[in-house]
C-alpha positions in Angstrom: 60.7 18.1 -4.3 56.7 18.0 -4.6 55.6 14.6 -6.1 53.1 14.6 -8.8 49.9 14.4 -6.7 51.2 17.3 -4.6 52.2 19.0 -7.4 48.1 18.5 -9.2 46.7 19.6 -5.9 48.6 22.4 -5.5 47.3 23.7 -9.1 44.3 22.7 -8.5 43.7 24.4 -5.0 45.1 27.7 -6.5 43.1 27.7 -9.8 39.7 27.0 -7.3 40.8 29.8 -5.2 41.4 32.1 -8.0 38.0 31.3 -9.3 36.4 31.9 -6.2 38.0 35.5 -6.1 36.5 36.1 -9.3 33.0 35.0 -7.8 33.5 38.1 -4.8 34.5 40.3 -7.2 31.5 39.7 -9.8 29.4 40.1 -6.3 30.7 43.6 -5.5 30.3 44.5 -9.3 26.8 43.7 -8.6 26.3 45.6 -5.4 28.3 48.6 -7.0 25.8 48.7 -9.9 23.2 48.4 -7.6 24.4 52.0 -5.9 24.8 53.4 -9.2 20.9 52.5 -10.3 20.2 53.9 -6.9 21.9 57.2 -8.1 19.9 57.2 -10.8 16.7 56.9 -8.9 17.6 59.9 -6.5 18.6 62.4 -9.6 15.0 61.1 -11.0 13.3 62.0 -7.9 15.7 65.4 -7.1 15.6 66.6 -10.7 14.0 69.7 -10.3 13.0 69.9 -7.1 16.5 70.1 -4.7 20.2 71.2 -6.0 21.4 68.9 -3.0 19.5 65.6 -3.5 20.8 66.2 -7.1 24.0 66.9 -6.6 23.9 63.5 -4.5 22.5 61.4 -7.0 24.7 62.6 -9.5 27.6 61.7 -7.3 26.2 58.1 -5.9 25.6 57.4 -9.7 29.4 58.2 -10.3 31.2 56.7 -7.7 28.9 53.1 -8.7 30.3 53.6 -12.1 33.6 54.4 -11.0 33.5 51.2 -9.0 32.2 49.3 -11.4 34.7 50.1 -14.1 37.3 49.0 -11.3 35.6 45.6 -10.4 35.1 45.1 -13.8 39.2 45.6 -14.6 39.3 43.3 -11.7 37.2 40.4 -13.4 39.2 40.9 -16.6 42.3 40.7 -15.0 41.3 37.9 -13.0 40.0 35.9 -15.9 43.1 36.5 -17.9 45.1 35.4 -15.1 43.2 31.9 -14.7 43.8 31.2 -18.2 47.5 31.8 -17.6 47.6 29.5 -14.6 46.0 26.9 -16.6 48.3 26.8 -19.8 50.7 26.8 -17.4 49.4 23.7 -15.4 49.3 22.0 -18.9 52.5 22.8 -20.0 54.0 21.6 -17.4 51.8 18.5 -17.2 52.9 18.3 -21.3 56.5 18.2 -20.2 56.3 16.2 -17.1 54.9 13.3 -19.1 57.5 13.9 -22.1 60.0 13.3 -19.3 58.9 9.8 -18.2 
């Protein structure tokens, strides 16, 4: 049986991990927006001038969207999921002090 103070750290460690998570995943949001604005800088350039440096752009522009709508399901996800872990915490903090 975990005593209190275990118990606290326990939530607490997980919580700070979870946020952390949430932190990498903003990151790669960022870098995956990044390669889509970069997608959008080689259709500018390749407009008119080459059907292959097009093309590319147009695909580097979708796969950074692509990504980002993935990262960003991610950070929802992940949000949600912290809030969860924290009513839980206080729930059972509520009832552990009901008990005594």
């Amino acid at each position: 049986m975990l005593t209190e103070k275990e118990w606290l750290s326990g939530y607490e460690k997980e919580i700070g991990y979870q946020q952390h998570m949430i932190e990498n995943l903003c990151r790669w949001f960022n870098l995956m927006f990044l390669i889509a604005s970069i997608g959008v800088v080689i259709i500018y350039f390749f407009f008119n001038k080459s059907a292959i440096g097009l093309t590319i752009g147009i695909l580097v522009t979708l796969l950074g969207l692509l990504a980002m709508l993935v990262f960003g399901y991610g950070i929802h996800r992940g949000r949600l999921n912290v809030q969860k872990l924290v009513d839980d915490f206080e729930n059972k903090r509520r009832s552990l002090r009901q008990d005594s």
